[in-house]
N, CA, C and O atoms as a GROMACS GRO file, in nm:
protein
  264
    1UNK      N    1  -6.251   0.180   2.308
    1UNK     CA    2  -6.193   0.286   2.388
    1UNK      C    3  -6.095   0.231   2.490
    1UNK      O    4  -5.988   0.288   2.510
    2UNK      N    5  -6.127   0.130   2.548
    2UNK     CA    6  -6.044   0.017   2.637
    2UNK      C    7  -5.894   0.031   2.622
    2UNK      O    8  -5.802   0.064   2.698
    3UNK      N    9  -5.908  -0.028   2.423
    3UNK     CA   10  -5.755  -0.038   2.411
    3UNK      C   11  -5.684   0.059   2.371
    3UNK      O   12  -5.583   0.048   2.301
    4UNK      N   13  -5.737   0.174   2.418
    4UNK     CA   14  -5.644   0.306   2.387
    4UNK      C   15  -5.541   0.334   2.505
    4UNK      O   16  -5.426   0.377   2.489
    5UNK      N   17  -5.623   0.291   2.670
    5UNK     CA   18  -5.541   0.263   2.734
    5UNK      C   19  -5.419   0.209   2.740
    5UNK      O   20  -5.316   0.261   2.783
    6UNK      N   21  -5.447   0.028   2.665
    6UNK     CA   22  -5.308  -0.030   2.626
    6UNK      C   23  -5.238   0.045   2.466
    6UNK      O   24  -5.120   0.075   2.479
    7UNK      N   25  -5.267   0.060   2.396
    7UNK     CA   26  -5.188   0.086   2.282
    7UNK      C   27  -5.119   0.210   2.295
    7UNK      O   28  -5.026   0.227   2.216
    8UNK      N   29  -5.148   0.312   2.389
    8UNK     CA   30  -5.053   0.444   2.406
    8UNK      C   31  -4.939   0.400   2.467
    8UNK      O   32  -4.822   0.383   2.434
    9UNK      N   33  -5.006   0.385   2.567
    9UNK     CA   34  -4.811   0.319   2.649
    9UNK      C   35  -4.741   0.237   2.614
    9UNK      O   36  -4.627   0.226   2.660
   10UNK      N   37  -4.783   0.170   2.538
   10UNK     CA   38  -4.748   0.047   2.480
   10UNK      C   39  -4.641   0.119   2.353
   10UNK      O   40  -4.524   0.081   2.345
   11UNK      N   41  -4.703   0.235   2.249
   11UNK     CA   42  -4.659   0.326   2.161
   11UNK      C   43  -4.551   0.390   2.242
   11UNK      O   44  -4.433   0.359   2.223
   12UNK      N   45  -4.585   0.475   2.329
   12UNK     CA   46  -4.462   0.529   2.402
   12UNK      C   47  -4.355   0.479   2.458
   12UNK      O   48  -4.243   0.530   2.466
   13UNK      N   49  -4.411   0.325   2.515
   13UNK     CA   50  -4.238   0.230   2.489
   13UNK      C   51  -4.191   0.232   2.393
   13UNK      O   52  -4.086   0.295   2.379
   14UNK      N   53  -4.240   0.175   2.302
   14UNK     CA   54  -4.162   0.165   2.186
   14UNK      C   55  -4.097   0.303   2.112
   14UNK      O   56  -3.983   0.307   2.066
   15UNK      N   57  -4.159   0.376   2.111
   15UNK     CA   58  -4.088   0.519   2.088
   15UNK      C   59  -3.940   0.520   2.166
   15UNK      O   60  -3.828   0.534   2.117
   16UNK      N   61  -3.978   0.501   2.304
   16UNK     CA   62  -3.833   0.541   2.363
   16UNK      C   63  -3.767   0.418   2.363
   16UNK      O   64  -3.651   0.430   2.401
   17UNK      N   65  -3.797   0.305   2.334
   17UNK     CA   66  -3.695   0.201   2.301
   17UNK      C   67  -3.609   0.258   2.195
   17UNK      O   68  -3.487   0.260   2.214
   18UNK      N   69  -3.666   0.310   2.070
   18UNK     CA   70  -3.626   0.347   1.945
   18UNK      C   71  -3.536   0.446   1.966
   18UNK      O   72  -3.420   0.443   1.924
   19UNK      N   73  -3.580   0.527   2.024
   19UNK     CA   74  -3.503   0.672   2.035
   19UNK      C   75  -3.369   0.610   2.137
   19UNK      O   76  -3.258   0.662   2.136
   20UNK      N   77  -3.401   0.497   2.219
   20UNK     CA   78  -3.227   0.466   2.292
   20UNK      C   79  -3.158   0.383   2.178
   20UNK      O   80  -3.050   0.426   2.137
   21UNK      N   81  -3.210   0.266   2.120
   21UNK     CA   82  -3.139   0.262   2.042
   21UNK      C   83  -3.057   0.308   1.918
   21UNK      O   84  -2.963   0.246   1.868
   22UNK      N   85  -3.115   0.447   1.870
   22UNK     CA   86  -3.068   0.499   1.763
   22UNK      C   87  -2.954   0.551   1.827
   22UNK      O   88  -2.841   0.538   1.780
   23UNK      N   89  -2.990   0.631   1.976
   23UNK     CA   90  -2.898   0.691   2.044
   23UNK      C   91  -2.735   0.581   2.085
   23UNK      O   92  -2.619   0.622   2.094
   24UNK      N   93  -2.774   0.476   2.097
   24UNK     CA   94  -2.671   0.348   2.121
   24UNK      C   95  -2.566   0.368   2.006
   24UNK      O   96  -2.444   0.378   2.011
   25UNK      N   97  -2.682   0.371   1.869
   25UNK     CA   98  -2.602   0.333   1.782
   25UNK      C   99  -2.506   0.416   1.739
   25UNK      O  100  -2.401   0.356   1.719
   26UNK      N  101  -2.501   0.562   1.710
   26UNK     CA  102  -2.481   0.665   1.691
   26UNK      C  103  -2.297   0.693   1.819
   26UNK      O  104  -2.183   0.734   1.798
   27UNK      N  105  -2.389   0.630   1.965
   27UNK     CA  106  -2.265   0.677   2.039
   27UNK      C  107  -2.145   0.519   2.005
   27UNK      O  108  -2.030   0.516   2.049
   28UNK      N  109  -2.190   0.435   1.944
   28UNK     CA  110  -2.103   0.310   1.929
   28UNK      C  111  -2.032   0.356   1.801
   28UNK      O  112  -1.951   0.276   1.754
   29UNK      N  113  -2.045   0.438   1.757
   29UNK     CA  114  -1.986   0.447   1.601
   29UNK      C  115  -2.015   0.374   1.450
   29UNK      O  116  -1.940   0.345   1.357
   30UNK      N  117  -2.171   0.357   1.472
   30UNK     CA  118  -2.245   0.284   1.365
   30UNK      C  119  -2.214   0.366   1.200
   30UNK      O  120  -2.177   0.324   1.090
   31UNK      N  121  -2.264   0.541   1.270
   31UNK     CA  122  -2.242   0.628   1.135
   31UNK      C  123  -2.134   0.690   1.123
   31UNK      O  124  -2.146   0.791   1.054
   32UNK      N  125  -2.044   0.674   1.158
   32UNK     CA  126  -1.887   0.748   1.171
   32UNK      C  127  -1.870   0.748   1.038
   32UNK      O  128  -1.920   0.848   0.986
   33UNK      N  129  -1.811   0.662   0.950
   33UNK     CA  130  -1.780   0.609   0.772
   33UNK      C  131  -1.819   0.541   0.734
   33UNK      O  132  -1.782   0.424   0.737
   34UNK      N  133  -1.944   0.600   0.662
   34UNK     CA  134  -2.025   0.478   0.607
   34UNK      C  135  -1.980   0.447   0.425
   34UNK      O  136  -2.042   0.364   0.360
   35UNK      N  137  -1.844   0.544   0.353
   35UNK     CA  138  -1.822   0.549   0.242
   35UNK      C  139  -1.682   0.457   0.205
   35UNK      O  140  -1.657   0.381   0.112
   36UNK      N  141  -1.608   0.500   0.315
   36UNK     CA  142  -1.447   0.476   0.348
   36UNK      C  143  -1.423   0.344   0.334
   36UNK      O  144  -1.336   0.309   0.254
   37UNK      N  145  -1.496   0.245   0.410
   37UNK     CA  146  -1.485   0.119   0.386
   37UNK      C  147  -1.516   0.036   0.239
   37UNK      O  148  -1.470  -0.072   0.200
   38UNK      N  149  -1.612   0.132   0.172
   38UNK     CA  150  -1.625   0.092   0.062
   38UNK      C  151  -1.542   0.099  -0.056
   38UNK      O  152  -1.547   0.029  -0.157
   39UNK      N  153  -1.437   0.233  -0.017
   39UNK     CA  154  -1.361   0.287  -0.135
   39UNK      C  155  -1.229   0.199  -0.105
   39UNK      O  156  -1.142   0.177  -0.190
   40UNK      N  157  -1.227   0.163   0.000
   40UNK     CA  158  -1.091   0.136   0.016
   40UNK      C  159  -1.062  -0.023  -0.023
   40UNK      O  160  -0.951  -0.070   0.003
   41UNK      N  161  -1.148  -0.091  -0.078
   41UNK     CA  162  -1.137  -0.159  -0.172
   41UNK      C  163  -1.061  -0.182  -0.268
   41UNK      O  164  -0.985  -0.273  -0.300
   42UNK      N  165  -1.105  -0.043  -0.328
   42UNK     CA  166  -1.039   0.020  -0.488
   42UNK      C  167  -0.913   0.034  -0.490
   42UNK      O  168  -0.849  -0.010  -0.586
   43UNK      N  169  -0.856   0.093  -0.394
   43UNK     CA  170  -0.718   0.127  -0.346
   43UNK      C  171  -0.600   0.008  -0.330
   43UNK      O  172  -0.625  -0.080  -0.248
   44UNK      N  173  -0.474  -0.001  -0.403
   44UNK     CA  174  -0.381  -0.059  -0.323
   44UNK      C  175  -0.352  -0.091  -0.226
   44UNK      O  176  -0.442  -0.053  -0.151
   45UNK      N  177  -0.246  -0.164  -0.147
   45UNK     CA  178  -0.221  -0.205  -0.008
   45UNK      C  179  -0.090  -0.119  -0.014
   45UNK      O  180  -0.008  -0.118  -0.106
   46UNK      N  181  -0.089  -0.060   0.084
   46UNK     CA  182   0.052   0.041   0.085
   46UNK      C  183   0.157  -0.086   0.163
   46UNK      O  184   0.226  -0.035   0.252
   47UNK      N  185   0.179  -0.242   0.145
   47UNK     CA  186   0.272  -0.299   0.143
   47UNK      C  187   0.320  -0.346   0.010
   47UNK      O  188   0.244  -0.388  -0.077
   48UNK      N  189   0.477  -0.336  -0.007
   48UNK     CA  190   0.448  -0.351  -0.148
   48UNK      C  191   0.630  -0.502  -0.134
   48UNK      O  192   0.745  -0.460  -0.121
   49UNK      N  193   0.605  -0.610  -0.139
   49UNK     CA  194   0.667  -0.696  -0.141
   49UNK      C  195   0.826  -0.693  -0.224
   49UNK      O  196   0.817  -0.699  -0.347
   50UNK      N  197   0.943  -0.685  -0.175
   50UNK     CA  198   1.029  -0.656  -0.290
   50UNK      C  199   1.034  -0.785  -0.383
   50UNK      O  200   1.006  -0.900  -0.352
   51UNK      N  201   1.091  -0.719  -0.545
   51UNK     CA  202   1.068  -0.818  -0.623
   51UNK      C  203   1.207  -0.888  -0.667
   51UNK      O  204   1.311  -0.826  -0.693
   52UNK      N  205   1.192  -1.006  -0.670
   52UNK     CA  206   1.334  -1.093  -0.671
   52UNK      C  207   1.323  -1.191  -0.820
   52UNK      O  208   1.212  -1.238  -0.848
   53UNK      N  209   1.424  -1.215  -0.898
   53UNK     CA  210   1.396  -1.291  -0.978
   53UNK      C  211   1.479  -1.428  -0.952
   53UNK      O  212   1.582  -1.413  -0.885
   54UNK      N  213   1.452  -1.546  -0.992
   54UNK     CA  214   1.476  -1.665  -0.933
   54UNK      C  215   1.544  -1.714  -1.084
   54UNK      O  216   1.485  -1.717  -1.191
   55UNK      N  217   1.696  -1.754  -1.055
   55UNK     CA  218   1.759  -1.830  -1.174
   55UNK      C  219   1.740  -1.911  -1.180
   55UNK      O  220   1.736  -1.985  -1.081
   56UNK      N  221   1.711  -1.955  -1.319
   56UNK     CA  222   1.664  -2.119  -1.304
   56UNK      C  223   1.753  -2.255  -1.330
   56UNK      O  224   1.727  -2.375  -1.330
   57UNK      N  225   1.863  -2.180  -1.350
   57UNK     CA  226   1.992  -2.262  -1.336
   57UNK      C  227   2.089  -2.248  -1.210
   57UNK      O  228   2.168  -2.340  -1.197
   58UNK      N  229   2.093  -2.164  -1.132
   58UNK     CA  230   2.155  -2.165  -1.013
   58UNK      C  231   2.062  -2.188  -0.903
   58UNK      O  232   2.075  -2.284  -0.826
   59UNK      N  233   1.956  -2.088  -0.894
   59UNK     CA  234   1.909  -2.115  -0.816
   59UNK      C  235   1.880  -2.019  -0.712
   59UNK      O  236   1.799  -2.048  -0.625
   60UNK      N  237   1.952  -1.888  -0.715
   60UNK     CA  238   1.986  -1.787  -0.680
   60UNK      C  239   1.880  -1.658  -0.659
   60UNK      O  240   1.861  -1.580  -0.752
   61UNK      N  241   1.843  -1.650  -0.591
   61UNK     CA  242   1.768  -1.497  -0.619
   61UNK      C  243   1.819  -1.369  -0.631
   61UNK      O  244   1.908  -1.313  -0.568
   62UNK      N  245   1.738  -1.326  -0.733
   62UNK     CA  246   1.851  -1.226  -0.795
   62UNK      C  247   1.807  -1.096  -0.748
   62UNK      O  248   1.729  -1.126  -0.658
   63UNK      N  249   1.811  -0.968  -0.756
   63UNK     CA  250   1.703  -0.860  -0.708
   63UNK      C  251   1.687  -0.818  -0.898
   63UNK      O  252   1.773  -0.826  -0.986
   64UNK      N  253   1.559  -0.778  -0.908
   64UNK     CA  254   1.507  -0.723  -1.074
   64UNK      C  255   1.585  -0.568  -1.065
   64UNK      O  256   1.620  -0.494  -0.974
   65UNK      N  257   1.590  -0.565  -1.232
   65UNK     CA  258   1.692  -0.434  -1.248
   65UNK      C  259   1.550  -0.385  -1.276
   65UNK      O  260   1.451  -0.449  -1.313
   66UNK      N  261   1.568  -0.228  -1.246
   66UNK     CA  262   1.405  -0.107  -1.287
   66UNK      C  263   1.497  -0.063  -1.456
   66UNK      O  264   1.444   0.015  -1.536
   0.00000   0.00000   0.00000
């Protein structure tokens, strides 16, 4: 019966430890996009390098015909 004394309050810290940290996490932007970072993987880089072709007798860079 003793340690019911310690194990409640002891429970109720930890409860409200839990409940600030979820609250921490939530206001830091833990769950904002949890999908976005993953997709954007998949995706291209919207820089797109122009393409030059290099003569191999002059030496010259040329720009590629489309």
């Amino acid at each position: 019966m003793e340690s019911l004394f310690i194990l409640i309050p002891l429970a109720v810290l930890f409860i409200a430890l839990a409940i600030r940290l979820f609250f921490w996490a939530v206001d830091s932007g833990q769950f904002d996009d949890l999908e976005g970072p993953a997709h954007s993987i998949l995706y291209e880089d919207k820089t797109i390098k122009p393409e030059t072709d290099t003569c191999q007798s002059s030496g010259k860079k040329k720009p590629l015909e489309s």
